[in-house]
C-alpha positions in Angstrom: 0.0 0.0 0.0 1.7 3.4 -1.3 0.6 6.3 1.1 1.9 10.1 0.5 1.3 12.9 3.3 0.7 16.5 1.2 1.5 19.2 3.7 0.5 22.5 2.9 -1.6 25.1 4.5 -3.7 26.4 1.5 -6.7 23.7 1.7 -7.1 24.5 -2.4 -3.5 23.1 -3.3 -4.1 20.4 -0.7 -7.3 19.3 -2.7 -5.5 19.6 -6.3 -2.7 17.8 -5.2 -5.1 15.3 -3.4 -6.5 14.7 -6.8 -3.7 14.3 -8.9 -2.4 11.5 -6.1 -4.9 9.6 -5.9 -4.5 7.9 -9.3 -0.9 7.0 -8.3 -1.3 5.5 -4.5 -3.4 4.1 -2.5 -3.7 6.8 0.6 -3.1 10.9 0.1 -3.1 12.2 4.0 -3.1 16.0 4.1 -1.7 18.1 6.7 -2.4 21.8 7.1 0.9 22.9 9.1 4.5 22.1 10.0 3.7 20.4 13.2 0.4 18.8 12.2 2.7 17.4 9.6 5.3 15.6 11.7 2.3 13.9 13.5 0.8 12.5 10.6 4.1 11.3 9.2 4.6 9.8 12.6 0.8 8.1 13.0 1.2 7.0 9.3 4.9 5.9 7.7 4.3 7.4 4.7 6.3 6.4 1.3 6.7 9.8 0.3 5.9 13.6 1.8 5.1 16.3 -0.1 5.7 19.7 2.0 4.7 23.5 1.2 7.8 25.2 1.9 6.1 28.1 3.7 3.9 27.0 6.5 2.2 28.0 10.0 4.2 26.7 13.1 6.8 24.9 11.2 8.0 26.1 7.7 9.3 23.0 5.1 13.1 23.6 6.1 12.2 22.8 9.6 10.1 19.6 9.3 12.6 18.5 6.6 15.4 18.6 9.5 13.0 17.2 12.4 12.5 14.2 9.9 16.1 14.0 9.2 17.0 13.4 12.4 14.0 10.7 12.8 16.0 7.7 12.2 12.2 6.2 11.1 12.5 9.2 8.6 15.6 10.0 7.6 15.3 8.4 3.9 12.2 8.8 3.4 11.7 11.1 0.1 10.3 14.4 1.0 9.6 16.6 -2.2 9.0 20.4 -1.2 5.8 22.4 -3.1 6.1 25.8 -3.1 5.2 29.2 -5.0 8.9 29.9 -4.9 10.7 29.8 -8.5 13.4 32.4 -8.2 16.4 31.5 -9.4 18.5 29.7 -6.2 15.7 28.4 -4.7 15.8 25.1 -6.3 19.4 24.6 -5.5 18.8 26.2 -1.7 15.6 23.4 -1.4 17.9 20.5 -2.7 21.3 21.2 -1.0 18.9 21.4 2.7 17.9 17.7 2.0 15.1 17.5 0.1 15.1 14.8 -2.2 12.9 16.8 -5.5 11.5 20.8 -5.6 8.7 21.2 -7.6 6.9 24.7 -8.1 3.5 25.9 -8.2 1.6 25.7 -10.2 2.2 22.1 -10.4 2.5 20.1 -13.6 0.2 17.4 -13.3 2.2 15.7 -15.6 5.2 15.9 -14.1 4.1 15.6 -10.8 2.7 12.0 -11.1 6.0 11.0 -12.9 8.0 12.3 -10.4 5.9 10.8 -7.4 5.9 7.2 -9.7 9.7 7.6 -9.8 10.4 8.6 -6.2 7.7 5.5 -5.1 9.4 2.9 -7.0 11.1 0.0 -5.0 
């Protein structure tokens, strides 16, 4: 069973992202902040997280290093989702630890390759 947490605190990009998800796993969880995040994750194991990098409570950067540290987590795949597309970002996101950065607005296309890719065994 393939289960992906999508963390983000805008409940529309929650829903899209929902939808795009559901034809490539079995479970989409959603979280709408850092620290509900980290609870879910816990509660849950899932294969893959997808994180907004800016967040209430806990931004992306900071649950990506609380996971990191999570022995349970630390290779999980973690894929940050975010507005942010100026040039550096990207390389900022990836060099932090996060194993993909995607931008919004998401190509659905893209997306479910990606997610397929990062859920393979």
């Amino acid at each position: 069973m393939r289960r992906i947490l999508v963390a983000d605190d805008n409940a529309d990009s929650r829903e899209l992202l929902r939808l795009i998800l559901e034809s490539v796993c079995d479970e989409v969880l959603e979280a709408s902040d850092g620290r509900q995040a980290l609870q879910r994750i816990a509660e849950s194991q899932p294969d893959l997280v997808l994180l907004d990098l800016e967040m209430p409570v806990l931004d992306g950067y900071q649950v990506l290093r609380e996971l990191r540290q999570d022995p349970r987590f630390a290779h999980t795949p973690v894929v940050a989702v975010t507005a942010w597309a100026m040039q550096g970002n990207r390389e900022r996101g990836l060099e932090a630890g996060f194993d993909g950065y995607l931008t919004k607005p998401v190509n659905i296309a893209e997306l479910r390759r990606y997610v397929q890719q990062l859920l393979e065994p």
